[in-house]
VEXNUTOR-800049 format. One line per 10 residues: number of its first residue (from 1); their letters; for each residue x, y, z of N, C-alpha, C. Coordinates in nm, 3 decimals. Each point is the difference from the previous one (the first is absolute). Layout:
<pts>
NUM = a = X,Y,Z,X,Y,Z,X,Y,Z ~ ...
</pts>
This chain:
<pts>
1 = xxxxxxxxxx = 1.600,-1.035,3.618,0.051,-0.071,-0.115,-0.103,-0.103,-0.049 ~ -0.055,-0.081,0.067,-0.127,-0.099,-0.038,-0.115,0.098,-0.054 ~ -0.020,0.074,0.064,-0.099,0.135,-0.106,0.015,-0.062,-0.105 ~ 0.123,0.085,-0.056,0.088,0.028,-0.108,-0.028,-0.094,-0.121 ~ -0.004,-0.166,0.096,0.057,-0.062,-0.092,-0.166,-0.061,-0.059 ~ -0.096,0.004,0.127,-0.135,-0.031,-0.006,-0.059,0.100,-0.105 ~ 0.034,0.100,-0.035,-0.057,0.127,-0.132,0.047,-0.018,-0.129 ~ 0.152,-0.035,-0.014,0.049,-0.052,-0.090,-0.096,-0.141,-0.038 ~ 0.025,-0.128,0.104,-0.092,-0.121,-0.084,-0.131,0.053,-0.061 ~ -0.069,0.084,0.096,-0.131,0.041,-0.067,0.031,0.057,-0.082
11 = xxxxxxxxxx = 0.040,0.089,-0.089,0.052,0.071,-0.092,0.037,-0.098,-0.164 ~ 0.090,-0.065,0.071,0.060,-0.107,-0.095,-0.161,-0.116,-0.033 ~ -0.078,-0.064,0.101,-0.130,-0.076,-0.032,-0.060,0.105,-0.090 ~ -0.011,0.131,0.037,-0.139,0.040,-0.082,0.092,0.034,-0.135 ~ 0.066,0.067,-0.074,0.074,0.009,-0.053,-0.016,-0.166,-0.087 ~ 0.030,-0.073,0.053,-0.032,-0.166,-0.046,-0.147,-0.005,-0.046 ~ -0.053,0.021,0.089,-0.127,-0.067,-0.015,-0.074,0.114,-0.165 ~ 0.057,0.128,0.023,-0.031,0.077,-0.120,0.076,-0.024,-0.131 ~ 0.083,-0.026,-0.011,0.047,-0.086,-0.098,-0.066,-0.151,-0.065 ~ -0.030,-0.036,0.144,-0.072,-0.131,-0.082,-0.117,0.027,-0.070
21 = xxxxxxxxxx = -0.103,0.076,0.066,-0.106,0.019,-0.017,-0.017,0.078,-0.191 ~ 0.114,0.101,0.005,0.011,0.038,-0.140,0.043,-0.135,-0.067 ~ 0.094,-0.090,0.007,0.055,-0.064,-0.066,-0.123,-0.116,-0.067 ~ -0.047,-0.010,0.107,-0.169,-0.178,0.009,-0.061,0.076,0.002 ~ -0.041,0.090,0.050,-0.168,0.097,-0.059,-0.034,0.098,-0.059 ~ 0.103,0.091,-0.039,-0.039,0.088,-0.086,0.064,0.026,-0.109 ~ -0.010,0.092,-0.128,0.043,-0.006,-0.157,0.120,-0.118,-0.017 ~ 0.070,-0.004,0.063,0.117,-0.125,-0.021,0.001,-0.105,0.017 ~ -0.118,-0.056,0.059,-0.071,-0.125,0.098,-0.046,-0.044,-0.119 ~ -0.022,0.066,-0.150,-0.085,-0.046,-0.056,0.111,-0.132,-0.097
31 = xxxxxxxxxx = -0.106,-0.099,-0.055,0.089,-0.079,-0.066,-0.060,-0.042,-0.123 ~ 0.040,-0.009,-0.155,-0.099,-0.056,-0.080,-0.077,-0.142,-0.008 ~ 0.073,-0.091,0.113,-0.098,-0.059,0.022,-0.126,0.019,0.086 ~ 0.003,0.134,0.046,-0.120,-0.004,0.082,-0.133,0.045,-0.114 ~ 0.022,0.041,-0.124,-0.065,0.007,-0.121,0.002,-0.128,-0.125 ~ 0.053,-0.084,0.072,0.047,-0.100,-0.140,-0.148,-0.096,-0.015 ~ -0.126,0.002,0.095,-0.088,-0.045,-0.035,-0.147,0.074,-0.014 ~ 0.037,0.129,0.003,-0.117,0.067,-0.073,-0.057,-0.009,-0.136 ~ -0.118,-0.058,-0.015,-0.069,-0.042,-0.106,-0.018,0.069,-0.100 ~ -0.010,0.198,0.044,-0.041,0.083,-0.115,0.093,0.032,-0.084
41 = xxxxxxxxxx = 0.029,0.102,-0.105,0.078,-0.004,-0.084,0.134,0.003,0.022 ~ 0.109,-0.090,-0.090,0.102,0.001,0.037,0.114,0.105,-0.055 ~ 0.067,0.065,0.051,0.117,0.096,-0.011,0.094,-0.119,-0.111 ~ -0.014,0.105,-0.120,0.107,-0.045,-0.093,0.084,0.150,-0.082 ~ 0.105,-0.031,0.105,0.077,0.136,-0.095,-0.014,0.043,-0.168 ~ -0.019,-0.102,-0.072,0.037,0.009,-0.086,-0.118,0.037,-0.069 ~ -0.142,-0.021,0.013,-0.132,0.081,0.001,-0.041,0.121,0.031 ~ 0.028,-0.001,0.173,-0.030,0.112,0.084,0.077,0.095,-0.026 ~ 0.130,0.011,-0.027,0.140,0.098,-0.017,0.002,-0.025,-0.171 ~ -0.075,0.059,-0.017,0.068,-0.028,-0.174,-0.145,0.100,-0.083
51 = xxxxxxxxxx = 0.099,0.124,-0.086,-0.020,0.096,-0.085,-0.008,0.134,0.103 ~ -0.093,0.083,-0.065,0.003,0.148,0.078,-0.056,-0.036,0.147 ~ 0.070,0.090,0.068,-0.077,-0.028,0.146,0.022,0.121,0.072 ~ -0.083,0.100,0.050,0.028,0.115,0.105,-0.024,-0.065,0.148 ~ 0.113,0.031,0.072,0.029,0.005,0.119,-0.063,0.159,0.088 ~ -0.041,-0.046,0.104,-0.008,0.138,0.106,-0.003,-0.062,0.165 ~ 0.020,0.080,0.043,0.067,-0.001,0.115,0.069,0.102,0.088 ~ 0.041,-0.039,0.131,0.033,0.089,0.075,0.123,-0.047,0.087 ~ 0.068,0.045,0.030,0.145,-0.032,0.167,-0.041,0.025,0.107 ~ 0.038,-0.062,0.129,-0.010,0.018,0.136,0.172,0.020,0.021
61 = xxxxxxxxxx = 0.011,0.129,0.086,0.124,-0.053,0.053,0.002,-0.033,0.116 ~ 0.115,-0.004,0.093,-0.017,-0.117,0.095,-0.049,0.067,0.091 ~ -0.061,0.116,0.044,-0.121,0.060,0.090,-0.154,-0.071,-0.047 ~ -0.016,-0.019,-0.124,-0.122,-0.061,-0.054,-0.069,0.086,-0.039 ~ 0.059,0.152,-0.031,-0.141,0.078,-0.115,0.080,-0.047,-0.118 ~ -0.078,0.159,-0.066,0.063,-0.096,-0.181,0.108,0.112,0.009 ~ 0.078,-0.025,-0.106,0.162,0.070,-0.052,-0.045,0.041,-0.113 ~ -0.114,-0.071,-0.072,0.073,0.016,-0.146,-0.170,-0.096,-0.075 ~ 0.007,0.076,-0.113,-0.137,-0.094,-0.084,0.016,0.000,-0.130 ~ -0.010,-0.105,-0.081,0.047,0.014,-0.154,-0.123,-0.085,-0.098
71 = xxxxxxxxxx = 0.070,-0.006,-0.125,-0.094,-0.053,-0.104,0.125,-0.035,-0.075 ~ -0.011,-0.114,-0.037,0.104,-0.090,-0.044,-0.070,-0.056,-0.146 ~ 0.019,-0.002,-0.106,0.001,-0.031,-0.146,0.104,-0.128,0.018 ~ -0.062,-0.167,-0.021,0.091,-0.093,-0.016,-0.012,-0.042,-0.223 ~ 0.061,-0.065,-0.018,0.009,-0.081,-0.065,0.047,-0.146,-0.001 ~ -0.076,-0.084,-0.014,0.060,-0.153,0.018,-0.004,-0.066,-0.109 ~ 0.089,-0.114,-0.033,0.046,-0.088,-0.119,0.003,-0.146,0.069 ~ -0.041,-0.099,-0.077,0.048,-0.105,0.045,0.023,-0.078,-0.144 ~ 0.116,-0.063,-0.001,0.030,-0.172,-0.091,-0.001,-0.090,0.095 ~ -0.088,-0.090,-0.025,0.009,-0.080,0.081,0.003,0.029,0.130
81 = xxxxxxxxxx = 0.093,-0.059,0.118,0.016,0.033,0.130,0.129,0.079,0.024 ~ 0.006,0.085,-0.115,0.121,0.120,0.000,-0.075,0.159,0.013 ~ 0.016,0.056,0.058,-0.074,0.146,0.047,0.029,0.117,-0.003 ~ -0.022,0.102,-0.057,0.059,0.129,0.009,-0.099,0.079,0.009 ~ 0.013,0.092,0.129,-0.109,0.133,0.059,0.031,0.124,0.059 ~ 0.010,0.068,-0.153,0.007,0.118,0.038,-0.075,0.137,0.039 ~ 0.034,0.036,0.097,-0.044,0.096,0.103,0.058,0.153,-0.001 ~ -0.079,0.059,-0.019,-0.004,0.157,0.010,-0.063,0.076,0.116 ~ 0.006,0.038,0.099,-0.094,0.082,0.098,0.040,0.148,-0.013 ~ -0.099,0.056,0.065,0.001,0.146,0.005,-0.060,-0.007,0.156
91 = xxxxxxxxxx = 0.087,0.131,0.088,-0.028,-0.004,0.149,-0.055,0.169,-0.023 ~ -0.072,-0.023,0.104,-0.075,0.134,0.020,0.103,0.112,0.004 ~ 0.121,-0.001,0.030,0.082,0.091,0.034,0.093,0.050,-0.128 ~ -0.056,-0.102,-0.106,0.029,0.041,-0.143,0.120,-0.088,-0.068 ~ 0.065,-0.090,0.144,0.097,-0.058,-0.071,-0.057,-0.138,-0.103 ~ 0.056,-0.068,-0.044,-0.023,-0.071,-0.071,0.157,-0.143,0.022 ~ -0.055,-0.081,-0.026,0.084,-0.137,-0.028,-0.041,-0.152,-0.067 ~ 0.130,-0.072,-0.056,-0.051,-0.048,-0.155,0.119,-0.137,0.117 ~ -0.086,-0.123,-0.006,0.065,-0.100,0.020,-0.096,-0.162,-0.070 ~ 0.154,-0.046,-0.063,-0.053,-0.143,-0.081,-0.029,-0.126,0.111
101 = xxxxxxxxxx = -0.070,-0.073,-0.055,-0.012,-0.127,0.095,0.034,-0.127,-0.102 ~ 0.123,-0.029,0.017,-0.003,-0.140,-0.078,0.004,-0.125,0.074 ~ -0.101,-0.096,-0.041,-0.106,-0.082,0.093,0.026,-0.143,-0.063 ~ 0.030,-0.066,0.095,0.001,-0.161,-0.077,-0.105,-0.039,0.038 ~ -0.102,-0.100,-0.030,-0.108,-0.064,0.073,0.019,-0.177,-0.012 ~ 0.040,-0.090,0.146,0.028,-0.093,-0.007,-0.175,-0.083,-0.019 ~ 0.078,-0.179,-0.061,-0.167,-0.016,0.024,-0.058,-0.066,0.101 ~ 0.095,0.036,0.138,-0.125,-0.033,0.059,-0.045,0.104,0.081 ~ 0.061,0.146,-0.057,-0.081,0.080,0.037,0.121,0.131,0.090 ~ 0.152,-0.074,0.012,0.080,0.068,0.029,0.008,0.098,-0.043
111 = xxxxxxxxxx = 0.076,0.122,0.045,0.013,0.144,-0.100,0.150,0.025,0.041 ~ 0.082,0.047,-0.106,0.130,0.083,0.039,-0.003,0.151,-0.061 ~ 0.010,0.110,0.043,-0.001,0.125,-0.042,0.100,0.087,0.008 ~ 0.068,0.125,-0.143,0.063,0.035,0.040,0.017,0.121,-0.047 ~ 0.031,0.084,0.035,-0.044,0.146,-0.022,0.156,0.118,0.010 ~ 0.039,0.075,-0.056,0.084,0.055,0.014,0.117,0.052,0.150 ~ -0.200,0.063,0.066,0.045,0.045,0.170,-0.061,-0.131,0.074 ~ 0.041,-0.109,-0.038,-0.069,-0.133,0.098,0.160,-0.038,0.026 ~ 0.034,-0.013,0.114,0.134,-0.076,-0.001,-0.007,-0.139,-0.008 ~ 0.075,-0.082,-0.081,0.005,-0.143,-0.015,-0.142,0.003,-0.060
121 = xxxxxxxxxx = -0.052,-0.127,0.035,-0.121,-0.033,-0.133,-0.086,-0.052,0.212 ~ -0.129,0.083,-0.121,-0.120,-0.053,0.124,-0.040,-0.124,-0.043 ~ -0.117,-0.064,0.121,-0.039,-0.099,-0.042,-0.140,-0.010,0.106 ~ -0.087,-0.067,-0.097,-0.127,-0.005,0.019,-0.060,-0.135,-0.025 ~ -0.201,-0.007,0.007,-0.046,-0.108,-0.001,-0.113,0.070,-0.028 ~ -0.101,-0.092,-0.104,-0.132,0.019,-0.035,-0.078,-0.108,0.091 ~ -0.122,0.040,0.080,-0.058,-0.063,0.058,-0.156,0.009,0.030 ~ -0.043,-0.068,-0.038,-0.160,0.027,-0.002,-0.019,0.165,-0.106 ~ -0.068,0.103,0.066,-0.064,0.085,-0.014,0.140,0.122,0.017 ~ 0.104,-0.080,0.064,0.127,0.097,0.046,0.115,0.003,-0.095
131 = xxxxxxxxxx = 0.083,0.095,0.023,0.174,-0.030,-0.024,0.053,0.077,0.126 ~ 0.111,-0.043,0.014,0.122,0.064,0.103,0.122,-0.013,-0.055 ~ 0.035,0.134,-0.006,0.150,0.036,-0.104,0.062,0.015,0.148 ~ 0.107,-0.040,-0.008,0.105,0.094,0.116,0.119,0.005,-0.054 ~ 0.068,0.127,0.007,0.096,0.053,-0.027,0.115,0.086,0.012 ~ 0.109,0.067,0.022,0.085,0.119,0.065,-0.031,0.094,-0.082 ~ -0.027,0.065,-0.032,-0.012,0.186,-0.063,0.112,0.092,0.084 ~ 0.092,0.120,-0.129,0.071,0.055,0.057,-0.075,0.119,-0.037 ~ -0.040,0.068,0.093,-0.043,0.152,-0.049,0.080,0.086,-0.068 ~ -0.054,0.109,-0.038,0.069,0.120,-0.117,0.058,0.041,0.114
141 = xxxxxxxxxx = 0.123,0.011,-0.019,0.137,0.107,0.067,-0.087,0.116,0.071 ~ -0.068,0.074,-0.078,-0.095,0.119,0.037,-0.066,-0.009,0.127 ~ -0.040,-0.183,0.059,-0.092,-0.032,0.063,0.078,-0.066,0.096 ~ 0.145,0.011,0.000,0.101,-0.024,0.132,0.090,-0.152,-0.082 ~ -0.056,-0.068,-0.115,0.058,-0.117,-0.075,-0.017,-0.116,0.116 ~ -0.070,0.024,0.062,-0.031,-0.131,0.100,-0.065,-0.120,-0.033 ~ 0.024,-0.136,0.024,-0.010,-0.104,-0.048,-0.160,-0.069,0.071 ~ -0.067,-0.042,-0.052,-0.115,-0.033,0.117,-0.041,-0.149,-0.010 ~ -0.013,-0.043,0.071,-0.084,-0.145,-0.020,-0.124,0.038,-0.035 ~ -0.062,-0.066,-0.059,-0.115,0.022,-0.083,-0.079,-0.144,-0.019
151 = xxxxxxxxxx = -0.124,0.028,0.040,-0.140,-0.110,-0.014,-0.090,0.056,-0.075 ~ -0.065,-0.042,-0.125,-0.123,0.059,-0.090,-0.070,-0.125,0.043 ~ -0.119,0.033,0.063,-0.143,-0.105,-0.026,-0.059,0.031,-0.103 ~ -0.074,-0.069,-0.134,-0.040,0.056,-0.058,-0.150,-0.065,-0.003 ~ -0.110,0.045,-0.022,-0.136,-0.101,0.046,-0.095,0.026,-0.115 ~ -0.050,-0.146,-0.065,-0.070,0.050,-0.099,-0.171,0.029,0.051 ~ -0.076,0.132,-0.062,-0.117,-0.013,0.068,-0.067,-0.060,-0.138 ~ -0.159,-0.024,0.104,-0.107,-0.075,-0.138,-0.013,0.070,-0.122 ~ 0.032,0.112,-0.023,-0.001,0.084,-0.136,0.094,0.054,-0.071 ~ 0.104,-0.089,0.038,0.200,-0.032,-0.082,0.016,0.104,0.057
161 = xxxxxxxxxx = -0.020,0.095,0.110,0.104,0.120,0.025,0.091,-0.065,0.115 ~ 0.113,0.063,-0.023,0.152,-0.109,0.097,-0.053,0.127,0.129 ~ 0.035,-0.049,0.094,0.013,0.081,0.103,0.167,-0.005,0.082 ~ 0.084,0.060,0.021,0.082,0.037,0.050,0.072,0.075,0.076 ~ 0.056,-0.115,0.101,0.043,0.077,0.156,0.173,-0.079,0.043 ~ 0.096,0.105,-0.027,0.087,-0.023,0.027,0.055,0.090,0.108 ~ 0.090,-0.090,0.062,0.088,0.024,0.126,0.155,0.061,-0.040 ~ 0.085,0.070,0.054,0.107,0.052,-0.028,0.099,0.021,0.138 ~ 0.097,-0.100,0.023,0.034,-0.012,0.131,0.153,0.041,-0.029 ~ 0.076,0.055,0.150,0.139,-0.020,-0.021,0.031,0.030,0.116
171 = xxxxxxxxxx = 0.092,-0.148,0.071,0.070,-0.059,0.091,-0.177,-0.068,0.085 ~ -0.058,-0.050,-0.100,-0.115,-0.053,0.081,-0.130,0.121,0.051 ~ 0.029,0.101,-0.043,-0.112,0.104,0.038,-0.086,0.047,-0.092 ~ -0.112,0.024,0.006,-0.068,0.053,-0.138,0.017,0.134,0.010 ~ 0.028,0.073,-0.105,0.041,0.068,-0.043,-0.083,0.048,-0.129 ~ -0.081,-0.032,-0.070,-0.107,0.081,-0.055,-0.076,-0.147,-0.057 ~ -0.098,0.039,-0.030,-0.129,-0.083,-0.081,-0.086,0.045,-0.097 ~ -0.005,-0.082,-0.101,-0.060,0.049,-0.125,-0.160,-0.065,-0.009 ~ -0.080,0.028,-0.023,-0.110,-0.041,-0.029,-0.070,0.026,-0.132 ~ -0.039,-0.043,-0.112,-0.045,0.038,-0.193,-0.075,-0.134,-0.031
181 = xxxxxxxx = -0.037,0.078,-0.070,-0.118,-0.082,-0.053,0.048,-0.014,-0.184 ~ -0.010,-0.084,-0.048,0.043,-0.010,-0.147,-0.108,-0.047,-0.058 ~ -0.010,0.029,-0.141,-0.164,-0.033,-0.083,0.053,0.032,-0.142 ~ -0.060,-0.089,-0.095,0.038,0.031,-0.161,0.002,0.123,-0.017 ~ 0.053,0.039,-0.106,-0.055,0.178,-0.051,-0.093,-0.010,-0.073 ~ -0.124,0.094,0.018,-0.100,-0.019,-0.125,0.052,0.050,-0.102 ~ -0.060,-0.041,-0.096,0.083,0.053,-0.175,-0.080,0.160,0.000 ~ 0.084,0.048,-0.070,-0.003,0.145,-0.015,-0.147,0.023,-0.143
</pts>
């Protein structure tokens, strides 16, 4: 019985200790203040996210190859710190999907977002060179209608292209990851 109970504590520590370690050191560990004093250019939605923009990118599911790779056609609007971005993708597998982003931008940099399949309204922060949206997403019925916690990092590089790596969790597990890169559209 002390076995028993000595495999279990070990079980339960590492189990702990892997949790923490995701939680303080890796994708979730991250915080926008750990970007809030980078000197180079600063992430402003309302610049960076605003007119034509193609998206591309790829999914991990929770084995870590890819699922899935697309090319996403956005459009963005802004008045003021009021936002609307709309999104079109096309997935290699031919499907296609069309979701709005309507975006408040607070000034000191707060974000609230809200999107048709977002449950309740996300909420975010512009920081340095970064943003971090987090939000619930309910998937298409087709795709089981499952609800996910959801983290977008979004990172600006030195030549305005956003880089983006989001997390997709449910009951605390990851469960797929997105990685895209976004860049103006050149004019036709």
């Amino acid at each position: 019985m002390t076995a028993f109970l000595y495999t279990l504590l070990g079980a339960v520590i590492v189990l702990a200790l892997v949790l923490l370690r995701q939680r303080r050191f890796g994708f979730l560990g991250q915080s926008p203040a750990d970007y809030a004093d980078d000197t180079g250019t600063r992430f402003d939605l309302r610049t960076h996210l605003n007119g034509p923009l193609i998206c591309e990118g790829v999914i991990y599911g929770p084995t870590g190859r890819v699922t899935s790779r697309f090319v996403g056609e956005f459009e963005a609007r802004w008045d003021g710190n009021q936002g609307v971005m709309d999104e079109h993708f096309r997935y290699e597998s031919g499907a296609e999907q069309h979701r709005q982003w309507k975006l408040t931008l607070g000034n000191d940099g707060r974000i609230r977002a809200t999107a048709p399949d977002v449950v309740g309204e996300g909420e975010g922060q512009q920081s340095g060179p970064s943003v971090r949206l987090r939000y619930r997403i309910r998937l298409p019925e087709d795709a089981g209608g499952h609800v996910l916690d959801t983290v977008d990092w979004m990172y600006l590089a030195p030549n305005g292209t956003i880089v983006n790596r989001s997390q997709f969790r449910k009951f605390g597990i990851t469960v797929a990851e997105l990685v895209a890169t976004m860049r103006r559209k050149e004019a036709a």
